[in-house]
N, C-alpha and C positions, 0 to 999 in steps of 0.2 A: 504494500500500500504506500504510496505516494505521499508525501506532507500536504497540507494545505493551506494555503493563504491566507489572510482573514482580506485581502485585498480584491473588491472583486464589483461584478456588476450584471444585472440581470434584465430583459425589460420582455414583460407578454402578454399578447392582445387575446381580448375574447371577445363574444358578442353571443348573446341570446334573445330572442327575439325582437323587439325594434333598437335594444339597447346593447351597446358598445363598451370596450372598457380596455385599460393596460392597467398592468402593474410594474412600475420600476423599483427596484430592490439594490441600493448600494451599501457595501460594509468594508469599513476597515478595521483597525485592529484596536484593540480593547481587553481587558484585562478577564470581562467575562461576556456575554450573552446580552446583549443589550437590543431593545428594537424600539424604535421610536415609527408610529402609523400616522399616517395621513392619510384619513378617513372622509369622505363626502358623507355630510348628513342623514342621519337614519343609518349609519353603517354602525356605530357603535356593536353592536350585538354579536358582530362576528371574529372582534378583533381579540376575545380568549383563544379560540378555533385557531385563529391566523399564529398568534405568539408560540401556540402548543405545535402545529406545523412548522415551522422556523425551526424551533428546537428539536423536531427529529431529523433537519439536514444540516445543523448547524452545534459548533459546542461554543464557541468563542466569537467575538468580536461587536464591533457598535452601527448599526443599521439602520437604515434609512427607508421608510419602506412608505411608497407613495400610489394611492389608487383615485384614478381618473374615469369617471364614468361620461358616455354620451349618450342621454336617450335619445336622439333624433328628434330632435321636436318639430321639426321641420317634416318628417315622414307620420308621425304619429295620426291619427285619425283622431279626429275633431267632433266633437257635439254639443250641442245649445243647451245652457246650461236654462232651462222651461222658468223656474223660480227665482234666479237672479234677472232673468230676460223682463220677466211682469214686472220685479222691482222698481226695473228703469223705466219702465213703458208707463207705468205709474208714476213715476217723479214726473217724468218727461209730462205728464197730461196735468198734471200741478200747477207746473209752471206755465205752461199754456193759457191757464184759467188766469192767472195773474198779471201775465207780461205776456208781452208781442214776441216770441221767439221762430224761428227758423222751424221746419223741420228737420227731425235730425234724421240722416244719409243712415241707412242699413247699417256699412262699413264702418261707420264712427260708435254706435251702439253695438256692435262685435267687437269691438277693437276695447270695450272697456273691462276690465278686469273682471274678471269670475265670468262673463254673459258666455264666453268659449273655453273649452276645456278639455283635457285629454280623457279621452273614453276609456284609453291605457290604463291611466292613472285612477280612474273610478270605479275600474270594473277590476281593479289588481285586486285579487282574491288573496287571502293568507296562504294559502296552497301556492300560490303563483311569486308570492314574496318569498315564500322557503327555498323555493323551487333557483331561484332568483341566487337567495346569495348561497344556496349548494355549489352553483354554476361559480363563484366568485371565488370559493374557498378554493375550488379544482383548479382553478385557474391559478391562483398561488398557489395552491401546492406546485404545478410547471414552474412556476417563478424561482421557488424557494429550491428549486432544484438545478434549472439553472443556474442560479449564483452557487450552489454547493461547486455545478460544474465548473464553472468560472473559477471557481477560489481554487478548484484541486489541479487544472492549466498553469494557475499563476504558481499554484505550490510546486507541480514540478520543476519549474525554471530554477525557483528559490531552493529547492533541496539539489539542485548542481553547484548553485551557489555555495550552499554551507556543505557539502562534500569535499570540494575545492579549498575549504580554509581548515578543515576539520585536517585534511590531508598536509596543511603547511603547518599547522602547526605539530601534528607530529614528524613532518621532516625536521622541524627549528627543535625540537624538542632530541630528537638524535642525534643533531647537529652538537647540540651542547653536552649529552653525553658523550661523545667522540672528541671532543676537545680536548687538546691536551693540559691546558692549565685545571681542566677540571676535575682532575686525576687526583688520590691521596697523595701520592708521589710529588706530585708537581707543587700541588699545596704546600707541602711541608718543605722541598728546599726552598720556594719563594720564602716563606715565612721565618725558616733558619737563616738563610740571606738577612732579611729587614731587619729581625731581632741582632743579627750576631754587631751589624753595620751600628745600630741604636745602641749598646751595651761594649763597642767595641775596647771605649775610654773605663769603665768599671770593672770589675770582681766581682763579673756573676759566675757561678759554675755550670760547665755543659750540662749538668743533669737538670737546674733553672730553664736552660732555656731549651729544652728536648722536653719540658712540662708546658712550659708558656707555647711550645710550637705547637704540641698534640692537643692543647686547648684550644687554640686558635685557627687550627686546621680542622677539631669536628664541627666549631660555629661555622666554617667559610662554608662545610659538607654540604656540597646541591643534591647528593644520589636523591637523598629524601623525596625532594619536589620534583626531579625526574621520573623516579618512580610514580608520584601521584600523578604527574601530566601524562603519562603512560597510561594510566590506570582511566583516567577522565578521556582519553581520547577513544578508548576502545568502549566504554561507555555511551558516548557520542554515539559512533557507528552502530549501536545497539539499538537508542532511541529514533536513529535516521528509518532503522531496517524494520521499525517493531510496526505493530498495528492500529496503535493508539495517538491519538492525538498527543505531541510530544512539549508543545512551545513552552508551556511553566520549566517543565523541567528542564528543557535544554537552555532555558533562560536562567535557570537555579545553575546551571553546571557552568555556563559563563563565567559566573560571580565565582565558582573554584578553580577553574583556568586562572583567571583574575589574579584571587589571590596568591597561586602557588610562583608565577611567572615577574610577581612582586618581589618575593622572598628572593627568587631567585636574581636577580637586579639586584637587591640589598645585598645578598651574599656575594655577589661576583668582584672579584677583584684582579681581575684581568679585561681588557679589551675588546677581546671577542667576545666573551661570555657575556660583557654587558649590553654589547649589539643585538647578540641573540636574543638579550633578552626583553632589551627593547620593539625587534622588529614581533615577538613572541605576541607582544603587549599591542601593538598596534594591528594584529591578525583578531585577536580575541574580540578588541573591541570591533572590528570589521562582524564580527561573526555573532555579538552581541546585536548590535544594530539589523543586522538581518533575519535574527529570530524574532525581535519584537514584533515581525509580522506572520510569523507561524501560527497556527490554530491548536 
């Protein structure tokens, strides 16, 4: 199984009888499950159904989730609304009795609010409203799938990514076990050198400073954090290959790269070692910043 992105984008049309609709779906990345709806009025009802569909193609991230309905009003079939019709046809004969007025055009007394009305809208039966937003829920469920599809695209690209650093830094990490200042050997003549150069003017005795060198050569001792960078890198590989959504935890194992790749920079007191350790340091963070959009 592939990583997945929380980076991602979805958009899908439906339509059941004279009424139209999309749904656009965008999410990025977030700490957990987030969904924020934009619902056209009277939708309220279905947005538990929507949140609980989400959450079976989705574990992580912050969403945006936007629904657009068009009922063609312009196609919809029309009829006279009989008792708002009298209402005006009564005012209209009031005013007549009182004042010198025009008569009024057909078209002007249609054209006034409520006298025309959708026959859609008055004959929607509860059956045909259920009916209605089943059709809307199906429809995002397609949405909420595509965007899984979309996220698990963008996740393959990102899992070459973090393949590729996951890989350098176990090169960097073999690099610095293979070095030669990182040896106990090498340690300890450096350190006999610096001591013996420091103490050359006193009366210290060799067995002083073959104590002061073996303590100062098990503080410099990197095996330790090579070891654990070793141990964290094949870990990695574990989370990349497993089946579960991995980003907490490959974001938790960052912050242990992190900190063993510090130590090891503190301890280094050669050259090389401290390049290693730095270029270690600026891989980690490269590899940090690319999980926070894993799922």
């Amino acid at each position: 199984m592939s990583l997945n992105s929380m980076t991602g984008f979805a958009r899908v049309e439906g339509a059941a009888g004279l009424a139209r609709w999309h749904w656009e779906l965008r999410s990025v990345n977030g700490k957990g499950l987030d969904a924020r709806l934009r619902l056209p009025p009277g939708m309220d009802g279905i947005e538990p159904r929507l949140r609980a569909e989400l959450a079976r193609h989705l574990k992580r991230g912050n969403c945006q989730i936007t629904l657009t309905i068009d009922r063609a009003a312009d196609a919809v079939p029309l009829r006279v609304n009989r008792e708002a019709l009298r209402v005006v046809l009564d005012a209209i004969a009031d005013l007549q009795q009182t004042m010198e007025v025009m008569p009024p055009r057909p078209e002007g007394i249609l054209a006034l609010k409520g006298v025309l009305e959708s026959a859609e809208a008055v004959e929607e039966s509860e059956e045909a409203k259920q009916a209605f937003e089943e059709a809307l829920v199906a429809s995002f469920g397609e949405a909420a799938a595509a965007l899984a599809s979309a996220r698990a695209q963008e996740g393959a690209k990102l899992e070459a990514i973090l393949r590729a650093q996951v890989n350098e830094i176990d090169r960097l990490t073999r690099e610095a076990a293979a070095c030669p200042a990182a040896t106990p050997e090498a340690m300890r003549a450096r350190l006999t050198g610096q001591l013996q150069d420091l103490l050359a003017a006193s009366s210290v005795s060799e067995d002083r400073i073959a104590q002061e060198v073996a303590l100062l050569a098990t503080k410099a001792d990197i095996r330790e954090e090579l070891d654990r960078l070793m141990a964290h890198v094949s870990q990695a590989h574990e989370l990349l290959d497993g089946s579960e959504p991995a980003g907490r935890r490959l974001d938790f194992l960052t912050q242990e790269f992190n900190r063993e790749a510090n130590t090891l920079c503190s301890k280094a007191s050669d050259v090389s070692l401290t390049r290693i350790g730095l270029d270690l340091k600026a891989v980690i963070d490269q590899l940090r910043e690319q999980i926070q959009n894993v799922e």
